[in-house]
C-alpha positions as CSV (number, residue, x, y, z in Angstrom):
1,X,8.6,-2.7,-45.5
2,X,10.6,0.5,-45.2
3,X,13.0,0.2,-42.4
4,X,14.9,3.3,-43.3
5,X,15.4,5.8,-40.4
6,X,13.6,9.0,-39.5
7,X,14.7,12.1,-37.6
8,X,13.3,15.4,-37.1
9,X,14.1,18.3,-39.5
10,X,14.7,20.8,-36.6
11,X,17.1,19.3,-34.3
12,X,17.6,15.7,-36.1
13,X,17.0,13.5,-33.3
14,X,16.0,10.0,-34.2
15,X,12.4,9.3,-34.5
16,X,9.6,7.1,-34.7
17,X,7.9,7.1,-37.7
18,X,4.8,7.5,-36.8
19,X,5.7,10.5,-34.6
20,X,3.6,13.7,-34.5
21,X,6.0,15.8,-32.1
22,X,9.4,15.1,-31.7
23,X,10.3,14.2,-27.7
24,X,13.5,16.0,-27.8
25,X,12.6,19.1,-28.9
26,X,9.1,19.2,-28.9
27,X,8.7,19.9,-33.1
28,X,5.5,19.4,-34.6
29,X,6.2,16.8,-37.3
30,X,3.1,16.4,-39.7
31,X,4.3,15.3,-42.8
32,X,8.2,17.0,-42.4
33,X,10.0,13.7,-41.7
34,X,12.3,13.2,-43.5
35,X,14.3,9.8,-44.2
36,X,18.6,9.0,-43.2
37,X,19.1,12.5,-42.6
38,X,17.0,16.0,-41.8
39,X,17.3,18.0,-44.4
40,X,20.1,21.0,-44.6
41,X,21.5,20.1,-40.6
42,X,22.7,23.2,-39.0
43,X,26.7,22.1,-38.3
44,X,27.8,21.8,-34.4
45,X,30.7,24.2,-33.6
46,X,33.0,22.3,-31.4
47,X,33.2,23.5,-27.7
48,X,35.5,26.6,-27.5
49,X,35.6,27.5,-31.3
50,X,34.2,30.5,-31.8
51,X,30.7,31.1,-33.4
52,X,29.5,34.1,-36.4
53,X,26.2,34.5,-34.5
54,X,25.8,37.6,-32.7
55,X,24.0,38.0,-29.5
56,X,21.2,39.8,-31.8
57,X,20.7,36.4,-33.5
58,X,21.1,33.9,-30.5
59,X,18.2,36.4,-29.0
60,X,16.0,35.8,-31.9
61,X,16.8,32.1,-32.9
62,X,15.8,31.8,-28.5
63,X,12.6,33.6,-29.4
64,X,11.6,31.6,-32.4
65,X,12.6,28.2,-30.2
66,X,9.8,29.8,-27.8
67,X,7.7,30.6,-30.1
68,X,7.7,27.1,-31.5
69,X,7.7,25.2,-28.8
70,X,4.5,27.5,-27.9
71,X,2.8,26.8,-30.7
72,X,3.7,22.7,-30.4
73,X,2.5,22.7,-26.8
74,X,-0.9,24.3,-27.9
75,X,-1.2,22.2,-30.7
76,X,-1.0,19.2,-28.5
77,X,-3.2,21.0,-25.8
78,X,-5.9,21.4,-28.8
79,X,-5.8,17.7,-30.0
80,X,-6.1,16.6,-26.3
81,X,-9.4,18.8,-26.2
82,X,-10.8,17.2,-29.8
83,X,-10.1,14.0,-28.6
84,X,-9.3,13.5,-24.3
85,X,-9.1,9.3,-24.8
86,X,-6.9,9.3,-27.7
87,X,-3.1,8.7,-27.2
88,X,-1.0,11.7,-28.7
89,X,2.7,9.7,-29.5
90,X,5.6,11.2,-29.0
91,X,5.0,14.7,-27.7
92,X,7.2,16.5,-25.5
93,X,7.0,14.6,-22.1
94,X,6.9,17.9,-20.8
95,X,3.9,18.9,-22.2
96,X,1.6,17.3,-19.7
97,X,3.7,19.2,-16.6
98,X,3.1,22.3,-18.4
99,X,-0.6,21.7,-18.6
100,X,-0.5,21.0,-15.2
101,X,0.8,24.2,-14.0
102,X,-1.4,26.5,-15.7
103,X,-4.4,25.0,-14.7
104,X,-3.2,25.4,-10.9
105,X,-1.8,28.8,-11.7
106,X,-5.2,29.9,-13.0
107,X,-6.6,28.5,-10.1
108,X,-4.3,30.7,-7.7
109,X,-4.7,33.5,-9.8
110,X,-8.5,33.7,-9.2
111,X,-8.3,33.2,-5.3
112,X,-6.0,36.2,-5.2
113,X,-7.8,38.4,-7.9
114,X,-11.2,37.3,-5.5
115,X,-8.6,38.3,-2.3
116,X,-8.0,41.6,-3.0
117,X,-11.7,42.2,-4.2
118,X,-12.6,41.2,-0.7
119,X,-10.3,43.4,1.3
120,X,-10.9,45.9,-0.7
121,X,-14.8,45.8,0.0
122,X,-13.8,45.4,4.0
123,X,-10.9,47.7,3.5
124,X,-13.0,50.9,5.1
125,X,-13.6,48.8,8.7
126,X,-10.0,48.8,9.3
127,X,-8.3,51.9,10.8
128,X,-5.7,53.7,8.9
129,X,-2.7,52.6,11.0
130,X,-3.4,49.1,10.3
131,X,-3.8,49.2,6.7
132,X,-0.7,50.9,6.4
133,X,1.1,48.6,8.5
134,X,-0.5,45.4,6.6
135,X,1.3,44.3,3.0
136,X,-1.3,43.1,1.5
137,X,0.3,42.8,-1.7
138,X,3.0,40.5,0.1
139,X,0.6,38.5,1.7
140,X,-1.7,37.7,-1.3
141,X,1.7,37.1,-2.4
142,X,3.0,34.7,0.1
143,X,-0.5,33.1,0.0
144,X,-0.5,32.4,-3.7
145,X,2.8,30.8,-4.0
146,X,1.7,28.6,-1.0
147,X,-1.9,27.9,-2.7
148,X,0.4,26.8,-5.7
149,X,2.8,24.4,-4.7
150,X,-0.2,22.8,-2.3
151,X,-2.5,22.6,-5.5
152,X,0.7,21.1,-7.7
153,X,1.2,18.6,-4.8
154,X,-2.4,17.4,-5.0
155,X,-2.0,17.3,-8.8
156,X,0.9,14.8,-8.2
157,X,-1.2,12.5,-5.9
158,X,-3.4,12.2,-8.4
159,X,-0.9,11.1,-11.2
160,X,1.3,9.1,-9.2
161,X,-1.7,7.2,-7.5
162,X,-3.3,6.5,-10.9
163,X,0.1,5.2,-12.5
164,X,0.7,3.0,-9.3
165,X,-2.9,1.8,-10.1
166,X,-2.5,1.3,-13.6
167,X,0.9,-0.7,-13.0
168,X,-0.9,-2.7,-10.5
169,X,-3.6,-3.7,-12.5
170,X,-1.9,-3.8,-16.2
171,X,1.3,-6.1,-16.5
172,X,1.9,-5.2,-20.1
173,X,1.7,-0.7,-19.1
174,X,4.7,-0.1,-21.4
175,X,4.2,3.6,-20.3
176,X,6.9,5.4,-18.3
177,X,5.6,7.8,-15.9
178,X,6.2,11.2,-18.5
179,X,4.6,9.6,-21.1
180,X,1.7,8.7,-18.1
181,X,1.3,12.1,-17.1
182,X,1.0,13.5,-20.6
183,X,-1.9,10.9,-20.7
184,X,-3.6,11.8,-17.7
185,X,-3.2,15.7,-18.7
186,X,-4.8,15.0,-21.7
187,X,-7.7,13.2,-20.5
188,X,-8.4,16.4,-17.9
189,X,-7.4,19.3,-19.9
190,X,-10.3,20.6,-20.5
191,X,-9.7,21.9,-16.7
192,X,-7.7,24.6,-18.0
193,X,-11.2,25.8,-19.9
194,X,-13.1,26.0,-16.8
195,X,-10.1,27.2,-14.8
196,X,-10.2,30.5,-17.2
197,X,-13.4,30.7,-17.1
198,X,-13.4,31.1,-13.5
199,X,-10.3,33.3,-13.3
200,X,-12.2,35.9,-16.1
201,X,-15.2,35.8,-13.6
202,X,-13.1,37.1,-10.6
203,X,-11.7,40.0,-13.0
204,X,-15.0,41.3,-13.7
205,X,-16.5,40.2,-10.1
206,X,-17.3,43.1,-8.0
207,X,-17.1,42.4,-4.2
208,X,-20.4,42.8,-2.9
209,X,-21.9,40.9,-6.3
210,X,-22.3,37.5,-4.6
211,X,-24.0,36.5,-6.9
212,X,-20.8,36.1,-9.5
213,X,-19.7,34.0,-6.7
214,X,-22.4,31.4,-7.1
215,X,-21.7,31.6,-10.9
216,X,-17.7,30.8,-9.7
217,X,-18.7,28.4,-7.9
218,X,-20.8,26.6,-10.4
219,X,-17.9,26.6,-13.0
220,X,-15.9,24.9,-10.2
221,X,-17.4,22.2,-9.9
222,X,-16.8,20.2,-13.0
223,X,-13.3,20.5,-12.5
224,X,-13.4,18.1,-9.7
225,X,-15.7,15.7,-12.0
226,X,-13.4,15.8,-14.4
227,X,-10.1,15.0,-12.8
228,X,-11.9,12.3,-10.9
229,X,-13.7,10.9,-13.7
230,X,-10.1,11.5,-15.6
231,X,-8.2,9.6,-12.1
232,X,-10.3,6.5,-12.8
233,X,-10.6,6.4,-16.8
234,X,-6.7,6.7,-17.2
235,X,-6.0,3.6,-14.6
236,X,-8.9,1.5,-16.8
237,X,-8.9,2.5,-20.0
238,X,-7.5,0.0,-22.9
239,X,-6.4,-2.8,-19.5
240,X,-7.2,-6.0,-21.5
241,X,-6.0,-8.8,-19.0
242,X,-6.4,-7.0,-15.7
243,X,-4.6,-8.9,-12.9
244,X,-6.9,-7.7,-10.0
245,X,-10.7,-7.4,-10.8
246,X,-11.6,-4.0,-12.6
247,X,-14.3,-3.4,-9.6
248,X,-11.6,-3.7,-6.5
249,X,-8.9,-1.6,-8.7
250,X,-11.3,1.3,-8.6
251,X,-12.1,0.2,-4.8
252,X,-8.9,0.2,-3.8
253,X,-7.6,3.2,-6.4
254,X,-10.2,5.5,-4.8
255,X,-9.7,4.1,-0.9
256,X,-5.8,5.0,-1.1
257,X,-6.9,8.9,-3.2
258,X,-9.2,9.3,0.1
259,X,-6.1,8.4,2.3
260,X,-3.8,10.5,0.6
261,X,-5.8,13.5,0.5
262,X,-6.4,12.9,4.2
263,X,-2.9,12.9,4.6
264,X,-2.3,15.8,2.5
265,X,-5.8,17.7,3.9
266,X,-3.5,17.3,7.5
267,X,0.4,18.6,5.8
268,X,-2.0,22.0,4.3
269,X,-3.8,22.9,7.1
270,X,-0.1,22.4,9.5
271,X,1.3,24.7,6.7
272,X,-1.2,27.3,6.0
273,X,-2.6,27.2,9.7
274,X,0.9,27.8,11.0
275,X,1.5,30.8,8.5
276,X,-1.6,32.5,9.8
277,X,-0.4,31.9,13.4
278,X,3.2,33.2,12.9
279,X,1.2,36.3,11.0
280,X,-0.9,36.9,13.8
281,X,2.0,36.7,16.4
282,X,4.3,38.6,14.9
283,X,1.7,41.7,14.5
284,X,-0.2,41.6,17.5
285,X,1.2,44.3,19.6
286,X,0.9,46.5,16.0
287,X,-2.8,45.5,16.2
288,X,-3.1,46.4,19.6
289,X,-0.9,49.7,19.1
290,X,-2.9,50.7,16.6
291,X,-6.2,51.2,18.5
């Protein structure tokens, strides 16, 4: 047996063998490993000596860390899509957060593309005195970052409910919760494809087509099949000796999503509600000015 140690040729922190991304840095391995020691290591400076690298080259070494952690992430992403129920070991544990985010920002990104499509078509029924007074850049604005943080909230309720679940019902879940939401990204990245999809609709949607907005629509709805489909696969899949019958896990997994999202369906509405009501209150007498 070979029981000589691994690291990874980029940053040479101490790997697995059978690693295909390094978890510090996020390298993608293949077949770079190398054994004792990564080849050529790039020597630490101590703190305070001084360094030959310009800020021209500290730029560019940034850039290429970028670049390749870029390419790692979509290579990751990629294998994910090939294959959602296979474990990818040792990626970045950020990977999965990252995923994540772009599937709500495309989300948010379509609602205010379709936003400014719509007052744009409804723009001419408002007086001129109101439109100027209106930032409806700012608002879209304000509405989108609120959109985000509510969709990345309901994102989390989903992972953390399914890695309760899964610890519930598996006593031998060696996962930590990273390495558990790079699994449940994987399962439901293929989102991300019909989260584009959508968002390159609303580019090229006209407002009074409403017709694009049935095709919208349409591509919407197997992103809620897949992240529910994805909520319940990731608590049951590979559980051998389940303490709590499969059936009443998914009972009870669902039961406590549909509380939650009760729960959370209450904090949104208080949030965005109460931003439309503070909006309204603070321009009223500008509304009522303006006619």
């Amino acid at each position: 047996m070979d029981n000589s140690k691994k690291f990874c040729p980029h940053c040479g922190n101490e790997i697995k063998a059978n690693a295909k991304f390094c978890p510090k840095c996020g390298y993608a391995l293949g077949d770079t490993l190398t054994k004792d020691q990564p080849d050529d290591p790039q020597p630490t400076a101590p703190q305070g000596a001084p360094t030959s690298r310009d800020a021209g080259a500290a730029a560019t070494d940034s850039f290429a860390d970028v670049k390749r952690f870029s390419g790692n992430f979509f290579s990751w992403w990629l294998a994910t899509i090939r294959h959602p129920s296979q474990v990818i070991p040792n990626a970045n544990r950020s990977f999965g957060i990252i995923a994540i985010a772009l599937e709500d920002l495309l989300t948010v990104l379509m609602l205010v593309s379709l936003g400014k499509r719509l007052i744009g078509l409804y723009s001419s029924d408002v007086s001129q005195a109101v439109a100027n007074m209106i930032n409806v850049n700012g608002i879209l604005f304000k509405f989108g970052l609120i959109i985000f943080f509510l969709i990345l909230l309901g994102a989390a309720v989903y992972v953390s409910l399914s890695y309760a679940f899964r610890r519930l019902i598996d006593s031998n879940a060696p996962l930590n919760f990273w390495e558990f939401t790079n699994q449940f990204a994987g399962v439901t990245n293929l989102i991300l494809v019909f989260n584009l999809i959508t968002f390159l609709l609303s580019l090229v949607t006209t407002g009074a087509n409403f017709a694009s907005y049935s095709v919208m629509i349409l591509f919407m709805i197997p992103t809620s099949v897949i992240l529910n489909l994805g909520y319940i696969f990731i608590i049951m899949n590979d559980v051998e000796n389940p303490r709590l019958d499969k059936f009443y896990t998914i009972l009870l997994a669902e039961a406590a999503l549909a509380i939650a999202f009760l729960i959370f369906s209450y904090i949104a509405g208080s949030i965005v509600g109460g931003s439309i009501v503070n909006f309204i209150q603070s321009n009223y007498a500008s509304f009522v000015n303006s006619f």
